[in-house]
C-alpha positions in Angstrom: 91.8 134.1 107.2 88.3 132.7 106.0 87.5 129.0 106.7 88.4 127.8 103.4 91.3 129.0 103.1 92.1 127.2 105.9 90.5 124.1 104.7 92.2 124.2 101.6 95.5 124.8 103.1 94.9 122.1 105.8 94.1 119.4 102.5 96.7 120.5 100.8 99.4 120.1 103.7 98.3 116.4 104.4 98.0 115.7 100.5 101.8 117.2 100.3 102.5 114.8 103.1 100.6 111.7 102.3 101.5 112.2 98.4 104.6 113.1 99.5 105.0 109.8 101.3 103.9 107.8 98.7 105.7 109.4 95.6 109.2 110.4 97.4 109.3 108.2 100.1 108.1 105.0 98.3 107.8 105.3 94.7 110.8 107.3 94.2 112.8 106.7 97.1 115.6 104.4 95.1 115.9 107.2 92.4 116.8 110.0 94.9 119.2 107.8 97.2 121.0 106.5 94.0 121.3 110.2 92.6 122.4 111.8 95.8 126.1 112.2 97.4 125.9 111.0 101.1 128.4 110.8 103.8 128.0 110.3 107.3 126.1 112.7 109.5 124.6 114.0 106.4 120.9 112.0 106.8 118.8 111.8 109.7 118.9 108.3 109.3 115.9 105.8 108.5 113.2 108.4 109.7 113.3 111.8 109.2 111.6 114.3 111.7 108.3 113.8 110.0 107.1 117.6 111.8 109.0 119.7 110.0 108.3 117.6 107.1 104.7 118.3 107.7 105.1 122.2 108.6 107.3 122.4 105.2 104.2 121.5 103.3 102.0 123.7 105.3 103.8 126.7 104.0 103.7 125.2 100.4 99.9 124.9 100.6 99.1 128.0 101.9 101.3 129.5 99.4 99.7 128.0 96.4 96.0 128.4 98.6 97.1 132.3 98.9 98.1 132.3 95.3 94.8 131.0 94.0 92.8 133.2 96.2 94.7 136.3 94.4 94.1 135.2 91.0 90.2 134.8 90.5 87.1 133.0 91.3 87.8 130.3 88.6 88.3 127.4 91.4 88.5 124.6 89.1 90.7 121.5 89.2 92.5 122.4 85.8 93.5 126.1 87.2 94.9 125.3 90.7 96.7 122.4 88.7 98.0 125.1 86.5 98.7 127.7 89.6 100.1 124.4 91.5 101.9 123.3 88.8 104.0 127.2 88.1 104.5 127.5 92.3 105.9 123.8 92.6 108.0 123.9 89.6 109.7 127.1 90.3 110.2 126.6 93.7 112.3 123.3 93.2 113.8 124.5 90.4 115.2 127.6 92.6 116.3 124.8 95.7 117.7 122.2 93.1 119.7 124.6 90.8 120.6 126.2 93.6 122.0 123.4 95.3 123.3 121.2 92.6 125.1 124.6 91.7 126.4 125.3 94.9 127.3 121.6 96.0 128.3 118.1 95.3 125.4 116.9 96.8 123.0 115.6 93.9 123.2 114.7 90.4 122.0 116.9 87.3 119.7 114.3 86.4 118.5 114.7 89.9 117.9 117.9 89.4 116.3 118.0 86.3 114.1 115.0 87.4 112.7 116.9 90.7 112.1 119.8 88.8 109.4 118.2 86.6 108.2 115.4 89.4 107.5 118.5 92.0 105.8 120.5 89.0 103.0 117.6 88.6 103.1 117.3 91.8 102.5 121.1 92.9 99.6 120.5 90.1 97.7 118.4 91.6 98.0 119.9 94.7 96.8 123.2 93.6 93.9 121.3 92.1 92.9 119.1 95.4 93.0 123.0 96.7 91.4 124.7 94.2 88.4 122.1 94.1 88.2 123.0 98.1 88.0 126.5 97.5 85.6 126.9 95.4 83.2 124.0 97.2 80.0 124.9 99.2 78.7 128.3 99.6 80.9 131.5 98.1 82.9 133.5 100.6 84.1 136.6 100.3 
């Protein structure tokens, strides 16, 4: 693994994270509590464990880094938001169809609303990375 692929994984974790924060755990945060089932036991409580949070978003980063790596030289904004934008989208539409399918645990608006939130998101993740790959000198 070449240093900017680990640079662009390592932005792309703490933008998941931070942006993360700030979109889910702020901006959000009223929407997804009011559209979700709860019972006791079910939550971690007021603060989640924050590391596997973090190692989540990782694996999501180096997915979409791994992704754009595979797919050209073309390390513009507008493709990794595009690359971002496919990886994110179908990956929460696989874990929110999946679950609202499979349990009472969140509404169909929920659903439908991650979907398309975790889509823009993954985009501009896949930019942040993409402008981080192809900064600096070319690597092979």
């Amino acid at each position: 693994m070449n240093t900017k692929t680990i640079m662009a994984t390592a932005a792309g974790a703490l933008f998941n994270f931070l942006g993360g924060w700030a979109v889910f755990g702020m901006l959000l945060a009223g929407f997804y509590r009011s559209n979700t089932m709860t019972y006791e036991g079910l939550s971690k409580g007021e603060m989640p464990d924050l590391t596997f949070i973090f190692m989540s978003g990782i694996f999501s980063a180096y997915l979409v880094t791994y992704l754009l790596r595979r797919v050209g030289k073309d390390y513009s904004f507008g493709t990794g938001f595009r690359h971002g934008l496919v990886v994110y989208f179908c990956m929460a539409a696989w874990a929110d169809l999946s679950i609202y399918g499979f349990y009472n645990l969140i509404s169909l608006t929920l659903s439908l609303t991650d979907i398309v939130v975790q889509g823009i998101f993954g985009g501009i993740n896949g930019g942040i990375i993409a402008l981080i790959l192809g900064s600096g000198k070319k690597e092979a």
